[in-house]
C-alpha positions in Angstrom: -23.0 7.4 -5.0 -24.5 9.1 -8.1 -22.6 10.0 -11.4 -21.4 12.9 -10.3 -19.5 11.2 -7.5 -17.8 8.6 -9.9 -17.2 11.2 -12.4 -15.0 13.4 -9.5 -13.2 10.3 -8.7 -12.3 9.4 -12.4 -10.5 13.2 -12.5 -9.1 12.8 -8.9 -7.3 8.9 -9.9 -6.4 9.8 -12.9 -4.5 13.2 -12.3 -2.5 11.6 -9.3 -1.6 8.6 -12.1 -0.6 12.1 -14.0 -2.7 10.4 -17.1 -4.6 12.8 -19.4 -7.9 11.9 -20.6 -7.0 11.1 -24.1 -4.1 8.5 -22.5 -6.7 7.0 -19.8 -9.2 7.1 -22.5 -6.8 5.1 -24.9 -5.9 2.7 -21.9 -9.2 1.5 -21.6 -9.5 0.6 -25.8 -12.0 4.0 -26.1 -11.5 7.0 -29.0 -9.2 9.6 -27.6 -12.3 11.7 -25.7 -14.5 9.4 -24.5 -12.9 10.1 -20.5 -13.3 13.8 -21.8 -17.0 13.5 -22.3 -17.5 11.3 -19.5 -15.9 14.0 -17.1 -17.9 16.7 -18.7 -21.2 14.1 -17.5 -22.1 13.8 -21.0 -23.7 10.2 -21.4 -24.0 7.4 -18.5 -21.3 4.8 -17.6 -21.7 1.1 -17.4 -20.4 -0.8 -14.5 -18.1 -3.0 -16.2 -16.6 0.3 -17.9 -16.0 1.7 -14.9 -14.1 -1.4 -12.9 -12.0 -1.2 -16.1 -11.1 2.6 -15.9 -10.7 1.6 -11.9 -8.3 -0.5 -12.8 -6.2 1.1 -15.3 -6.0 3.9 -13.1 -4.3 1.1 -11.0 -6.4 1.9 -7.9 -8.3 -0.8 -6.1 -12.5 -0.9 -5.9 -11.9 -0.8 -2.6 -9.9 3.0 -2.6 -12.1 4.0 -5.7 -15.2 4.1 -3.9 -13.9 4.7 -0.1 -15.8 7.4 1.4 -12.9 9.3 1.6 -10.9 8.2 -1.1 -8.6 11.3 -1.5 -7.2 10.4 2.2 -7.9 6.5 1.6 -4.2 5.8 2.6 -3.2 7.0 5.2 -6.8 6.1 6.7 -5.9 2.5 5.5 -2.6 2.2 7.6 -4.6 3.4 10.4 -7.5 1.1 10.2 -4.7 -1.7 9.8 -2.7 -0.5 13.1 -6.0 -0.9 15.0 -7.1 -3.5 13.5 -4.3 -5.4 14.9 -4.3 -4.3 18.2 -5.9 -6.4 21.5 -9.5 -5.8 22.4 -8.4 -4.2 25.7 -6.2 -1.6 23.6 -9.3 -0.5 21.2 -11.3 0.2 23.6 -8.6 2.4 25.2 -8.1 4.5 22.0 -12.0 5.1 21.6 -11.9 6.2 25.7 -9.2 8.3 24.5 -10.2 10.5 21.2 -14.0 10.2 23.4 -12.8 12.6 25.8 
């Protein structure tokens, strides 16, 4: 994951929390257009910035950097239904979408 790819994800989480980028920006104690600059790529983001923008978009690590984060939850609920299914059941399902 490169800049770019953190930068998409900022935009993405923080239009479906319907925040603009002066709010996010002022969420995370930063002048009002420091999420602007950071979305136009204009200077690089520390780590412990970013798990703080993460979470006052309210979105866990874990769905921030999913590889397919825009579809994280539905892929979630899956993952959890299969999760709990027997052995004998998995292998069934993988026979199934194989074919």
């Amino acid at each position: 994951m490169n800049l770019s790819d953190v930068v998409e994800r900022v935009g993405y989480f923080r239009n479906q929390a319907k925040l603009s980028a002066r709010e996010l920006s002022l969420r995370v104690g930063k002048h009002e257009g420091y999420i602007n600059k950071l979305e136009c790529q204009d200077f690089n983001l520390p780590t412990e910035m970013l798990l703080e923008i993460v979470e006052a978009l309210e979105v866990e690590p874990e769905e921030f950097f999913s590889k397919n984060y825009q579809n994280y939850k539905i892929d979630k609920v899956l993952y959890d239904l299969i999760m709990a299914l027997p052995q004998k059941k998995k292998e069934s399902i993988i026979e199934l979408l194989q074919k």
